[in-house]
C-alpha positions as CSV (number, residue, x, y, z in Angstrom):
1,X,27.4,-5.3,21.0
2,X,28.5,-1.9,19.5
3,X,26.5,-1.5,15.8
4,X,28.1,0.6,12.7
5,X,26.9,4.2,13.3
6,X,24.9,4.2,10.1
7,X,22.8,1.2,10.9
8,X,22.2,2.3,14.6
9,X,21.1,5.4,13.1
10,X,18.9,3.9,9.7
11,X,16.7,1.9,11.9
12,X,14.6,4.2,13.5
13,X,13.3,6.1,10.3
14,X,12.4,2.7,8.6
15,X,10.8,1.4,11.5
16,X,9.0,4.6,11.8
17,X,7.6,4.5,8.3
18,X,7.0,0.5,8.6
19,X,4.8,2.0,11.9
20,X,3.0,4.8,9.8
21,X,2.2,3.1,7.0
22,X,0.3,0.2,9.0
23,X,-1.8,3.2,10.8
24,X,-2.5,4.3,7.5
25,X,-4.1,1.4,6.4
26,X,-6.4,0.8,9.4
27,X,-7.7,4.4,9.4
28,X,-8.7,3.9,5.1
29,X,-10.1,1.0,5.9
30,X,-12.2,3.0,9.2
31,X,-13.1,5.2,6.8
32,X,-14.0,2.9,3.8
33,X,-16.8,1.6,6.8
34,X,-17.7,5.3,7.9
35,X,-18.7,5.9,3.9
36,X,-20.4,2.9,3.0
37,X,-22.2,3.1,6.9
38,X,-23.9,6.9,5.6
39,X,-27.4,6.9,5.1
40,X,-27.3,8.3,1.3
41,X,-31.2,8.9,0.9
42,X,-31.0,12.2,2.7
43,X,-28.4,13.5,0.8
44,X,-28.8,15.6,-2.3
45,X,-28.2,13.9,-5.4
46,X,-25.0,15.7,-6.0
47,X,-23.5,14.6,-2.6
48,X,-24.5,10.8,-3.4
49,X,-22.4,10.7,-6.3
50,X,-19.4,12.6,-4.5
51,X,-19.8,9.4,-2.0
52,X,-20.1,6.9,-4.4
53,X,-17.1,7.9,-6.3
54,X,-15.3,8.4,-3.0
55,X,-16.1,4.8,-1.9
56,X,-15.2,3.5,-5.5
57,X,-11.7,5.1,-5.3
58,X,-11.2,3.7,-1.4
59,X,-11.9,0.3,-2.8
60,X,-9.7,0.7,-5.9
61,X,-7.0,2.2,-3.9
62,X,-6.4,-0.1,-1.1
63,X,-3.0,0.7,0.9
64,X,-1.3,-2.3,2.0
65,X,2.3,-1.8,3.1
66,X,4.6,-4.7,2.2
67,X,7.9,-6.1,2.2
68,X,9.1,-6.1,-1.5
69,X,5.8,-7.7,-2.3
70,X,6.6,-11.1,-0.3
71,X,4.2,-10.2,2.3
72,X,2.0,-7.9,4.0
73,X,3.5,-6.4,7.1
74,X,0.8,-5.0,9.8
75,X,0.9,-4.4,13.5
76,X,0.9,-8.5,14.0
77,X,3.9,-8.8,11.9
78,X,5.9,-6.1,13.4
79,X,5.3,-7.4,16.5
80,X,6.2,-10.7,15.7
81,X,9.4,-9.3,13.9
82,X,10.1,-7.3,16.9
83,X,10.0,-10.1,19.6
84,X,12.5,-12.4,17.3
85,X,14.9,-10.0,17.1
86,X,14.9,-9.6,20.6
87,X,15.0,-12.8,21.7
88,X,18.1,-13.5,19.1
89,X,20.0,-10.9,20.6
90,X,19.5,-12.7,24.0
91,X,20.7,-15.8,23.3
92,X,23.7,-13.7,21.1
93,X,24.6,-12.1,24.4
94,X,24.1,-15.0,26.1
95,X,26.6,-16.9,23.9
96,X,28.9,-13.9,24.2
97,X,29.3,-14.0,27.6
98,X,30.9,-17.6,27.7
């Protein structure tokens, strides 16, 4: 199965920044855990309010990568994505070769 150069070629980025964006996600939501985890009556007064306004914008700012707004894709998605497009190009070959 020979594909058009350009689409050979335009997969790998978009996959790439399907891949990055999911990673993205699960390390603001680490660090939405790591803030709200600190201990805050230690800290200066100053340094409390820096946190509190950092954990306000994490929560307002949620990064979820979707697909046009249909659904969320993460790593369970890709990988379900990726194993039906393998196994229709099986049974494509498979067909091809009768």
């Amino acid at each position: 199965m020979v594909l058009h150069p350009l689409i050979r070629y335009k997969k790998i980025p978009i996959t790439c920044l399907i891949i990055s964006g999911v990673i993205l996600g699960t390390y603001m939501s680490r660090t939405m855990e790591l803030v709200a985890s600190i201990d805050r009556t230690l800290l200066d007064l100053e340094v409390q309010l820096e946190l509190d306004m950092f954990q306000r914008q994490l929560i307002a700012n949620t990064f979820v990568f979707s697909a046009g707004g249909f659904f969320d894709i993460n790593m369970a998605q890709i990988t379900n994505i990726v194993s039906s497009t393998a196994t229709y190009i099986i049974i494509l070959m498979q067909f091809q070769e009768t």
